[in-house]
N, C-alpha and C positions, 0 to 999 in steps of 0.2 A: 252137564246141563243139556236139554234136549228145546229143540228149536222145533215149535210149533210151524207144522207146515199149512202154511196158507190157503186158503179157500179157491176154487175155482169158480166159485160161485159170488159174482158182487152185488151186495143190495145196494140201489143211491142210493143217496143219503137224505133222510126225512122217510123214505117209504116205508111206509106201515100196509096199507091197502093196493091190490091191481087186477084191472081187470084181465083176467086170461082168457083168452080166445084157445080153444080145446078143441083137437081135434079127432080125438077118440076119447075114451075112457083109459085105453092100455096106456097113451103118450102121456095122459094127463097124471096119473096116480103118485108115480113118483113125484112130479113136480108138486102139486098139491102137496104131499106129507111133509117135502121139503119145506115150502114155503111157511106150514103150519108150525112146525119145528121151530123156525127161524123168526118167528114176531111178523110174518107175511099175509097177509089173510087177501085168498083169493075171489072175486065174484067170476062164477063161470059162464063165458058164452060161449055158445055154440050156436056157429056161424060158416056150414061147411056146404054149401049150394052147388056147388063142383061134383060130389058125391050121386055117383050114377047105380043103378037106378034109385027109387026112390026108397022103394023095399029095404033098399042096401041102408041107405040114409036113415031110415026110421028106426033098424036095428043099433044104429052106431049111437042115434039120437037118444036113445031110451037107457043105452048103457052109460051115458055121458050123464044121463039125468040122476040113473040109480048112485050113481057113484056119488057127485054132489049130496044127494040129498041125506044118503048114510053118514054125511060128515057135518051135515048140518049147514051145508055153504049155499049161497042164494047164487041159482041155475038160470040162466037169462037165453031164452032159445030164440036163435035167428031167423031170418027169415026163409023156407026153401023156394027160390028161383030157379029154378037148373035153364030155364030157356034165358033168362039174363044173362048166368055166371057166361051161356054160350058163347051169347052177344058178346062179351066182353072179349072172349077168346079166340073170335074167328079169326080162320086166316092162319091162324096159329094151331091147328088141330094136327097137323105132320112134325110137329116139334119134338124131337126125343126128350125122354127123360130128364131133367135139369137142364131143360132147353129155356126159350125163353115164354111159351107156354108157363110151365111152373112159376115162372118171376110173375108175370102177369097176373095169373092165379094168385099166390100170394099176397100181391098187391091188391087187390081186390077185397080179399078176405079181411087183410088187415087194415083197411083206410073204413070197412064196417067197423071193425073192432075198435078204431081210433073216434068214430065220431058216436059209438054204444058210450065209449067212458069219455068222454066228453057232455054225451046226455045225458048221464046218470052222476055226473062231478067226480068223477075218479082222474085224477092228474095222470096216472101212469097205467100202461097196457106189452101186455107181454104174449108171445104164444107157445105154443105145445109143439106147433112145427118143428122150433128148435132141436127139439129133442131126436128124431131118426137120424141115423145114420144115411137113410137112403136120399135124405133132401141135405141139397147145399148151403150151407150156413149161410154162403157169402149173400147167395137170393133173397133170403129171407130177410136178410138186416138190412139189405138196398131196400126191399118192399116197405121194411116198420120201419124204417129212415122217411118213405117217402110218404107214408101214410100219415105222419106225424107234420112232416113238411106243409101236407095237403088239407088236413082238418085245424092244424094250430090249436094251440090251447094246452094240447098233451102231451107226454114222452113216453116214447116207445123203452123200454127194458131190454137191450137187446142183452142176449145172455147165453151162450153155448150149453143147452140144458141135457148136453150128454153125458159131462163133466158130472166129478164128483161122488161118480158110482151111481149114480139116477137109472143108467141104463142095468144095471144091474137089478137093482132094485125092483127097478117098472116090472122085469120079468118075475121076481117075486110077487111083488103085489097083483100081478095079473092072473099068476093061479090062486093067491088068497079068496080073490074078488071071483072068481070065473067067467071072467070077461069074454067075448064074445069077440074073436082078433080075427079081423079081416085078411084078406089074404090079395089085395090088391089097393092101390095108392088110394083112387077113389073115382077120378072121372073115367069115362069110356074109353078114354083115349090110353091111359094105363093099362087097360084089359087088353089092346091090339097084339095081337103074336109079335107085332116087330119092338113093342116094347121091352119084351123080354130079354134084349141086346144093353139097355139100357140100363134095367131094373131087375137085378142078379136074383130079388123074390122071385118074380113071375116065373124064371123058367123053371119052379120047383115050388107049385101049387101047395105040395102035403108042410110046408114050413111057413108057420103064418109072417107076416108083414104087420109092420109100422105105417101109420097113416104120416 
C-alpha cells in the first residue's frame, strides 16, 4: 500500500475564490495554473508602484495583463504612485536586500491588496511574492499578517508558493508564454551596484531574476 504524500500546498477551508496580488507575469503563472487545477479561481491585481522606472513597469504591467487575459481571468490594475510608494519608504533607501525596506514595501503593497478584496467582497488575498526565492518568506507573511490586521474584514493566504514544484514549473511556463523576465527586483534601489552583495541576480545581469 503506498501512502499519499501530502500537499505543500493548503487551501482554507471554504476557499473557492482570491484575490492575488501579482507581481510579474513569470511569478504569477505557476500559481494561477495551480490554483485553476485545484477549484481556486484567481482575480488578479497588479499593484506594484515600487517598480522603477516606469517603462520598466508598463512592460511588467502589459505581461501581467496578457497573461490573465489568455486565461480568461478578470485583471484588476493598480494604481502607479512611484513618488508615494517613495514616501512610504524614505529613510529606508540604504537598507540591503531583505532589509527592512523590502518589509515596508511589501507591507504597503499588500494592505492595497487587502483593502482591493475587501472592495470587491472577496474574503481572502494572497500574493506572487511568495513565490522567489530571492525574498524572505518570513517578511512577507509579517506584511499579509499585518495588512489583514490593518484593513479587517479579510484573510491573508499565507502560503510558501515555492513548494510543490511551482518553481519549476514557473520556468516552463515562462518559455511557453515568452515572457518578458526582468532582470532586477524592481525599485531603483535594487539596481544600486551595492546591491549586488545582497541579491546574488544582480551580479550576473545575462541570467534573468524573479520579481
Amino acid at each position: 500500500m503506498t501512502t499519499r504524500k501530502k500537499s505543500p500546498i493548503v487551501i482554507p477551508e471554504g476557499l473557492t475564490e482570491v484575490l492575488l496580488h501579482a507581481c510579474c507575469a513569470p511569478c504569477s503563472s505557476a500559481i494561477v495554473e495551480w490554483m485553476l487545477q485545484n477549484g481556486v479561481r484567481p482575480v488578479v491585481f497588479y499593484f506594484n508602484p515600487n517598480i522603477f522606472p516606469q517603462k520598466e513597469y508598463e512592460i511588467r504591467k502589459q505581461e501581467s495583463m496578457r497573461h490573465a487575459e489568455s486565461l480568461g481571468l478578470r485583471w484588476i490594475d493598480g494604481d502607479y504612485d512611484h513618488a508615494q510608494w517613495l514616501q512610504a519608504v524614505k529613510g529606508l533607501e540604504r537598507e540591503p536586500e531583505r532589509g527592512l525596506r523590502c518589509e515596508t514595501c511589501f507591507t504597503y503593497r499588500l494592505t492595497a491588496t487587502a483593502l482591493q478584496a475587501r472592495q470587491i467582497g472577496m474574503r481572502y488575498f494572497t500574493t506572487t511574492l511568495a513565490s522567489s526565492r530571492w525574498k524572505s518568506i518570513e517578511q512577507i507573511e509579517r506584511a499579509g499578517k499585518r495588512a489583514e490586521e490593518a484593513v479587517g474584514g479579510v484573510t491573508y493566504w499565507a502560503q510558501n508558493w515555492r513548494k510543490g514544484g511551482l518553481s519549476d514549473r514557473r520556468n516552463v511556463l515562462l518559455k511557453e508564454y515568452g515572457f518578458y523576465n526582468q532582470q532586477y527586483c524592481g525599485c531603483e534601489f535594487s539596481m544600486r551596484p551595492t546591491a549586488s552583495s545582497h541579491c546574488p541576480l544582480l551580479q550576473d545581469t545575462t541570467n534573468p531574476t524573479e520579481e
